[in-house]
C-alpha positions as CSV (number, residue, x, y, z in Angstrom):
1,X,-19.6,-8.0,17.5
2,X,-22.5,-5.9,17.2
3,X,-22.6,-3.3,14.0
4,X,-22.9,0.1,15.1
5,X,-23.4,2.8,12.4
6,X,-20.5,4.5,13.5
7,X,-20.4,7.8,10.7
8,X,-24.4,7.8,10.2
9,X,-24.2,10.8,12.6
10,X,-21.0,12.4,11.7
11,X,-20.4,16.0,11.1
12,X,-19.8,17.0,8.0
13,X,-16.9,18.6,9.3
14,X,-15.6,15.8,10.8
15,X,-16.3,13.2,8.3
16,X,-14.5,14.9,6.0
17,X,-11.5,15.6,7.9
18,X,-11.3,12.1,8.1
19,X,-11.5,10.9,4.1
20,X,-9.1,13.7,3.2
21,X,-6.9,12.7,6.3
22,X,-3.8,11.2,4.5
23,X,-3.9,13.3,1.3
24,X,-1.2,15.2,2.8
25,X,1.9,14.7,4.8
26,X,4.5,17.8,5.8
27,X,7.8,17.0,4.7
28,X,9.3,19.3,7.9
29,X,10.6,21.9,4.6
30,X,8.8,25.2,3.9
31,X,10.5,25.2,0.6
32,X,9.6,21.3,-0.5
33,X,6.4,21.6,0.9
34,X,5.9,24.9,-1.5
35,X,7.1,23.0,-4.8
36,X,4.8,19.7,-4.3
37,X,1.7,21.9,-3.8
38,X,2.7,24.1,-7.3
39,X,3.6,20.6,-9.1
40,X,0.1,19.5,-7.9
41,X,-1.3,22.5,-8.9
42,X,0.5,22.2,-12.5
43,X,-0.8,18.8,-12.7
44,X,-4.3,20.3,-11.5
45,X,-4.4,22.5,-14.6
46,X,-2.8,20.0,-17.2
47,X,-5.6,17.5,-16.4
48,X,-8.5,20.2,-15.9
49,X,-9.7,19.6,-19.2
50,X,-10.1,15.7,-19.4
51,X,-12.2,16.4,-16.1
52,X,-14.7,18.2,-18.0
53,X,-14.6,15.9,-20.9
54,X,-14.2,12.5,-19.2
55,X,-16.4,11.0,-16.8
56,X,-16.2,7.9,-14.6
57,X,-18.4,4.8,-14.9
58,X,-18.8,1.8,-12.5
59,X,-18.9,-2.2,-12.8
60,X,-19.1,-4.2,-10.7
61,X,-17.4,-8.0,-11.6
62,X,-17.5,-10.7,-9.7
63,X,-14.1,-11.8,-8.6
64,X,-14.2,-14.8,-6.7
65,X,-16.3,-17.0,-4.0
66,X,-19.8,-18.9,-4.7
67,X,-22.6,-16.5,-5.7
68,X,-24.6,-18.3,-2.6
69,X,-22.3,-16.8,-0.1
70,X,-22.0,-13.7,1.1
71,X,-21.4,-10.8,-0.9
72,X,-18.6,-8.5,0.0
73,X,-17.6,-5.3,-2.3
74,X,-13.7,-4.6,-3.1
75,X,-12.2,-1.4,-5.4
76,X,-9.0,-3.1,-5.9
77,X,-8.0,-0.9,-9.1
78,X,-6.0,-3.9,-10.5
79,X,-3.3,-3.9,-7.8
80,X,-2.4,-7.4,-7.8
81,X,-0.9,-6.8,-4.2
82,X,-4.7,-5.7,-2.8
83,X,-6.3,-8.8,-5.0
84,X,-4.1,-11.2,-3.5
85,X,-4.7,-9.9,0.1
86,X,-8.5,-10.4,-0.8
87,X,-8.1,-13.8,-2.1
88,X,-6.1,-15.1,0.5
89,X,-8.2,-13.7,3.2
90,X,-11.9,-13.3,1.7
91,X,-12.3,-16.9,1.5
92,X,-15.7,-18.6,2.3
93,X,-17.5,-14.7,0.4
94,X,-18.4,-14.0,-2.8
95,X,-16.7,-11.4,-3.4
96,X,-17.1,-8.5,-6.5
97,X,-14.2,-5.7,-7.3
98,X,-15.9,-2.3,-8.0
99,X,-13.6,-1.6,-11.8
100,X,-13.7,2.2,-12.4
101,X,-13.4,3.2,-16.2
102,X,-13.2,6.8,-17.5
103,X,-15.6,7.5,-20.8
104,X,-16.0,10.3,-22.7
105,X,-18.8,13.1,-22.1
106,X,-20.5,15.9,-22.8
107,X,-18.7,18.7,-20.7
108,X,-20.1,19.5,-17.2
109,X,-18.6,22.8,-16.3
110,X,-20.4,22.2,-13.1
111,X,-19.5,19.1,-12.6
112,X,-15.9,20.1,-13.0
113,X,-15.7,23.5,-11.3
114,X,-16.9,21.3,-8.0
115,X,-14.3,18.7,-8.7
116,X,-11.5,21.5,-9.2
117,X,-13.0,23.2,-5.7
118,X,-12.9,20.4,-3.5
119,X,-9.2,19.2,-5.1
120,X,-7.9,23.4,-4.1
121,X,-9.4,23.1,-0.7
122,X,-7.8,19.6,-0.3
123,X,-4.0,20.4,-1.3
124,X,-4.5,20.7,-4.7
125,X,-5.2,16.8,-4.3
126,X,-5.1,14.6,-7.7
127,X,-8.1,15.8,-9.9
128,X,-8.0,12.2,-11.6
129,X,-8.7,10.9,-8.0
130,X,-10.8,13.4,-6.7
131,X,-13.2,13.0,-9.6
132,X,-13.6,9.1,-8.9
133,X,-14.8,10.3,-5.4
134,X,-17.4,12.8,-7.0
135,X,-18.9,10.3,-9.4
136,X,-18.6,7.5,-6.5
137,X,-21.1,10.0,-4.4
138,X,-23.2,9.9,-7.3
139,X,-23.8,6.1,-7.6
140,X,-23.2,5.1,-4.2
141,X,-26.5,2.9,-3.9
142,X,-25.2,0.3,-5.8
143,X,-23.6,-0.3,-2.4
144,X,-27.0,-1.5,-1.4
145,X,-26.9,-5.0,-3.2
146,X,-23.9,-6.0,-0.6
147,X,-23.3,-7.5,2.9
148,X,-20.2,-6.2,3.6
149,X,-17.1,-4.1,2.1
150,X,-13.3,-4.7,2.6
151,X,-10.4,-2.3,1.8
152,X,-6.8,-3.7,1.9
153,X,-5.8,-0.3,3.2
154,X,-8.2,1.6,4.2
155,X,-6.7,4.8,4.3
156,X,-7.5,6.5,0.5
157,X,-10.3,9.0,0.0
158,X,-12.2,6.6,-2.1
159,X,-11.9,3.3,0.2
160,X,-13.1,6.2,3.1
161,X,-15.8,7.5,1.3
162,X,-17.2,3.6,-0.1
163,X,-16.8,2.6,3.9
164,X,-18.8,5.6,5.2
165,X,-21.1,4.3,2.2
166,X,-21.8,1.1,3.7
167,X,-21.8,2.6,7.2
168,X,-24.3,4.8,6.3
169,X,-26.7,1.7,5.7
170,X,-25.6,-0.1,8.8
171,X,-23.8,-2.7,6.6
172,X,-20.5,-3.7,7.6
173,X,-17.0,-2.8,6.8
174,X,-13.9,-4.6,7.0
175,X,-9.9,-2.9,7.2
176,X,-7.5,-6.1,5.9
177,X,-3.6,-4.4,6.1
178,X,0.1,-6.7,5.5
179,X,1.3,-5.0,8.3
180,X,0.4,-2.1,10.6
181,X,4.0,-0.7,12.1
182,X,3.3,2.9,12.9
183,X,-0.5,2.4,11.6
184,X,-3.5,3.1,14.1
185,X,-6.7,1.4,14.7
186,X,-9.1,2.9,12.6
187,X,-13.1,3.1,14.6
188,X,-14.5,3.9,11.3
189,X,-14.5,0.8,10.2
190,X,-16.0,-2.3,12.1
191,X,-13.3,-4.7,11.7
192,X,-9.5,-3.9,11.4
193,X,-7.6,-7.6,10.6
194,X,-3.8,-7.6,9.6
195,X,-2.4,-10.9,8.2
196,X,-0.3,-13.5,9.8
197,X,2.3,-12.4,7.3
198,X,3.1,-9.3,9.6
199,X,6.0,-10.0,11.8
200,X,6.4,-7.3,13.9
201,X,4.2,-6.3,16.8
202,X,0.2,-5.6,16.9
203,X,-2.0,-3.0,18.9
204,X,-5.0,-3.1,20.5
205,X,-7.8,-2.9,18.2
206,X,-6.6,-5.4,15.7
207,X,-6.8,-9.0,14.8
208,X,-4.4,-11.0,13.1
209,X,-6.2,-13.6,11.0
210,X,-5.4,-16.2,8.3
211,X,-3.8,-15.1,4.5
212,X,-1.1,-13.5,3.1
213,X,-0.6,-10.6,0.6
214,X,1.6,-12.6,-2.1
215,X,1.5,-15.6,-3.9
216,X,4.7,-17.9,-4.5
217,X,7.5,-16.5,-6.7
218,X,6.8,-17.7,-10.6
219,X,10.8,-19.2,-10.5
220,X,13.2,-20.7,-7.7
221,X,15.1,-19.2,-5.6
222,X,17.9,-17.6,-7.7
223,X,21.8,-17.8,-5.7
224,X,22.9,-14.5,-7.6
225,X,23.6,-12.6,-4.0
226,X,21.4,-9.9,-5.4
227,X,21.2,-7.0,-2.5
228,X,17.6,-5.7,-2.9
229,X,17.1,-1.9,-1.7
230,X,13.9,-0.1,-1.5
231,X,12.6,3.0,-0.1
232,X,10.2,5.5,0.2
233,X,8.3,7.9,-3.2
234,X,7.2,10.7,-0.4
235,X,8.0,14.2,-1.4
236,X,9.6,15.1,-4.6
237,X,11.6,12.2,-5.4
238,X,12.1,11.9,-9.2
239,X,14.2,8.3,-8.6
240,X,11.3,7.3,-6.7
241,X,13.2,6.9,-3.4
242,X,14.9,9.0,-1.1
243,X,18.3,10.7,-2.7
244,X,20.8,9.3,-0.1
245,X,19.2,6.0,0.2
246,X,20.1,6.0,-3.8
247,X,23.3,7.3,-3.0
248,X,23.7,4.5,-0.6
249,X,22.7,1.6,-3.4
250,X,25.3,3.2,-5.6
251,X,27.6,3.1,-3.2
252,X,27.1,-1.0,-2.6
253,X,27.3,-1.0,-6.5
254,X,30.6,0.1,-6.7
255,X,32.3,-2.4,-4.0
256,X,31.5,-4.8,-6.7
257,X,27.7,-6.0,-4.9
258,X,25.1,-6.4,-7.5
259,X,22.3,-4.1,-6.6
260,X,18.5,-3.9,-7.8
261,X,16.7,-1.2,-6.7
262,X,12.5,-1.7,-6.0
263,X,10.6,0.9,-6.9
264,X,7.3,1.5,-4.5
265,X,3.9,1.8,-7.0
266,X,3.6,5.2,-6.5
267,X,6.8,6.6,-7.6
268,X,7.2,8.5,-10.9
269,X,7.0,6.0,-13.7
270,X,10.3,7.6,-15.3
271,X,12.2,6.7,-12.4
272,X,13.1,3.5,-13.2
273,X,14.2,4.8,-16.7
274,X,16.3,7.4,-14.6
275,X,17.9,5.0,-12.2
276,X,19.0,2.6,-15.1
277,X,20.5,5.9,-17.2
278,X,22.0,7.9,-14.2
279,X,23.5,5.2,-12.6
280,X,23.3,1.8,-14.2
281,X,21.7,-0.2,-11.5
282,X,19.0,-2.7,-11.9
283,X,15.7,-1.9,-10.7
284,X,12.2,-3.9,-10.4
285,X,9.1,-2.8,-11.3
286,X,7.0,-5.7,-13.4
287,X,8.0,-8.6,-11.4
288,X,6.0,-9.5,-8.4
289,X,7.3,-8.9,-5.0
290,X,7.9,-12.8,-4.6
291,X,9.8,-12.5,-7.5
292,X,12.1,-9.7,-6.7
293,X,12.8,-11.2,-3.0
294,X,13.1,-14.8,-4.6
295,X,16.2,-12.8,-6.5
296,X,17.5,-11.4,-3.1
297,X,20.4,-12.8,-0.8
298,X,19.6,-9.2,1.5
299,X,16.9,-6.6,1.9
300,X,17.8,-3.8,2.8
301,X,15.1,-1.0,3.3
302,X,14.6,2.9,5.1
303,X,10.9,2.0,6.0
304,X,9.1,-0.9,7.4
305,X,7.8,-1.9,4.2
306,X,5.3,-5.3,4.1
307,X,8.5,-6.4,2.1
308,X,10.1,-6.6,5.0
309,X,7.7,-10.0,6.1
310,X,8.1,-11.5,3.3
311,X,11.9,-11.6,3.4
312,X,11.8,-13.0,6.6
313,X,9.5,-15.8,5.6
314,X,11.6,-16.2,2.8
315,X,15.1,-16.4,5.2
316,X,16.2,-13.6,3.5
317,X,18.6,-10.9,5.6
318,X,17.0,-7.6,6.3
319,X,18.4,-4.2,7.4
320,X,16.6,-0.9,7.9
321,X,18.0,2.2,8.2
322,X,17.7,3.6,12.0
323,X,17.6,1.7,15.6
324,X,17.0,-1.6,17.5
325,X,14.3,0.0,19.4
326,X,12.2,1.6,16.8
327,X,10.3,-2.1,15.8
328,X,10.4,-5.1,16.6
329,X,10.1,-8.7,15.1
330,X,8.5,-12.0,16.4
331,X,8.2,-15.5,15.6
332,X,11.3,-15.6,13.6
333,X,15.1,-16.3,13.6
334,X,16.3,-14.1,11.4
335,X,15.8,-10.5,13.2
336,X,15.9,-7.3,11.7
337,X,19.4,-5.6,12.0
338,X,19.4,-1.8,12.3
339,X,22.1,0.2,10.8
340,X,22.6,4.1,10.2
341,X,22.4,3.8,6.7
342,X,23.0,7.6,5.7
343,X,26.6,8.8,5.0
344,X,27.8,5.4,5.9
345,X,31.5,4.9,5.6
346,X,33.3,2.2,3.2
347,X,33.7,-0.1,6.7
348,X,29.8,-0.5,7.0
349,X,29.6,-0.8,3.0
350,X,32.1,-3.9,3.2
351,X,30.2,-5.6,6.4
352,X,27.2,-5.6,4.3
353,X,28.3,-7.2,1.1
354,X,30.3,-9.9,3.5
355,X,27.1,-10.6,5.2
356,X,24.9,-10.8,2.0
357,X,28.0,-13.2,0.3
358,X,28.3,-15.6,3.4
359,X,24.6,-15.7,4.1
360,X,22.9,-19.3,4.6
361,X,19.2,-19.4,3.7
362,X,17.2,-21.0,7.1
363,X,13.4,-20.8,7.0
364,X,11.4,-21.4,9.3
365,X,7.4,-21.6,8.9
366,X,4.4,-20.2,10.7
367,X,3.8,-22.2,13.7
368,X,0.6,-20.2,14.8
369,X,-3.1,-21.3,13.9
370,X,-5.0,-17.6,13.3
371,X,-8.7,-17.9,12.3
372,X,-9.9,-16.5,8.9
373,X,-12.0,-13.8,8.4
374,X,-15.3,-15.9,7.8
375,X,-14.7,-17.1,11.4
376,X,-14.5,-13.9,13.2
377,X,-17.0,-12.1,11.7
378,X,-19.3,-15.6,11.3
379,X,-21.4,-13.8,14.7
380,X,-22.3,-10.5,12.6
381,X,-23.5,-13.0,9.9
């Protein structure tokens, strides 16, 4: 595949629209989408003043891969999610993570005031994060020193602005994602891979390759018939899920099911301290996610979460909240069952602990060959 320099001629306009795309997402409320922009705004204000006297700096470390190989640029931010995507799929590349640290500074007022502007015209996005973008644009030719860059996701600000970086330069740019259900094709970036993890369905536009985005659970399979329930931090959620999918979890708790509750990265960090208080139920937040499925007998989930694969590879029972025909799964035996989780009655509540107690673990591997990375992109190379 030939490298075009796809955003080298991009309105200003337009590129922007598409780095700030995902920064905000209406909630369908007038009234939540008014308190999330004035808590954003609060925040704004709270962290105004470590903007001016704070700055960020940029290292680059080498990560993994032979220094004679190819070098590739990653921001992984210590996610250990993203730097297990990279190492399990970034084989054959030497490969450095771009590690972001905030020092002190003489105050900027400039510097700041511009920081503060673009975060107002951008939904009062998060100063913290619209700062790393500012300072980014400032140093953005030690880009130059690379081959290529890869993003696990793709989709933040600063993963947008580092790939219209390389793009800039005609250097290549690489979209890796555990699963794309309801995710588009992105043209901004060269490539778009998703893993052979993903179970469900892929579009046109992407290529499923080699790797995985987790590593093996650090203990065996545990036989507690633990039923694991995650959901989604979007909007104001202060338990770091939606409020009826809690509901729902406490519900399981009662009939005597033992529950633990995974909270997504994103949600409030008190959450899990509110969750345990509120309504004594047992949620995960430092073990891995092999870990925390390795614990579960069933997953059950309101959003196609990459969780979702790895509970299938791992035989595990999964249920989402919704129906049949809204995804779908492949090369497994253990299908997704769909059930209209909210306000469900004590007759759904029982089939679900029944299933989760009599469930037999049966897993069955990966019989497709998918090529790595290194071999699809070996032509642009």
């Amino acid at each position: 595949m030939k490298i075009m320099n796809i955003t080298k001629n991009f309105n200003s306009n337009l590129k922007d629209e598409w780095i700030y795309e995902y920064i905000w997402c209406e909630s369908g409320s007038y009234t939540l989408d008014v308190i999330k922009k004035t808590l954003r705004l609060i925040n704004l204000l709270i962290l105004f003043p470590i903007v001016i006297f704070t700055k960020n700096s940029f290292e680059i470390v080498h990560i993994f891969g032979n220094t004679s190989k190819k070098k590739c640029l990653v921001c992984t931010k210590n996610n250990a999610r993203v730097l297990n995507i990279l190492r399990n799929t970034l084989k054959g590349f030497q490969v450095s993570d771009m590690k972001i640290q905030r020092r002190v500074c003489w105050p900027n007022l400039k510097r700041a005031f511009i920081i503060t502007y673009q975060s107002l015209s951008h939904a009062n996005y998060s100063l913290y994060k619209m700062d790393e973008i500012y300072d980014f644009d400032c140093h953005k030719d030690l880009v130059r020193g690379f081959d290529f860059f890869a993003s696990s996701d793709g989709a933040t600000p600063l993963a947008r602005k580092m790939c219209h970086a390389f793009n800039s330069i005609d250097k290549c740019t690489l979209r890796i994602m555990p699963q794309v259900n309801k995710v588009n094709y992105d043209y901004n970036y060269n490539y778009n891979f998703v893993t052979e993890s993903y179970r469900g369905e892929i579009g046109d536009g992407w290529t499923m390759v080699k790797g995985s985005p987790w590593n093996k659970a650090s203990h065996e399979r545990n036989r507690e018939r633990v039923i694991g329930v995650i959901g989604g931090p979007n909007g104001v959620r202060i338990f770091g899920l939606e409020y009826w999918m809690l509901i729902f979890a406490y519900k399981i708790q009662k009939n005597n099911h033992k529950v633990k509750i995974r909270l997504h990265p994103q949600s409030y960090k008190f959450s899990n301290y509110l969750i345990k208080k509120i309504y004594n139920i047992d949620t995960s937040v430092d073990e891995s996610d092999s870990d925390f499925i390795a614990s579960c007998t069933c997953l059950i989930s309101s959003y196609r979460s990459s969780l979702v694969d790895l509970a299938l590879d791992s035989g595990v029972i999964v249920i989402l909240d919704g129906q049949k025909n809204l995804f779908s799964t492949k090369n497994s035996n253990h299908d997704i069952e769909f059930i209209s989780l909210r306000n469900c009655d004590k007759k759904t509540i029982k089939y679900i602990g029944l299933k989760a107690y009599n469930h037999s673990f049966i897993i069955q591997p990966h019989k497709d060959i998918y090529p790595s990375i290194r071999d699809v992109v070996s032509q642009v190379f």
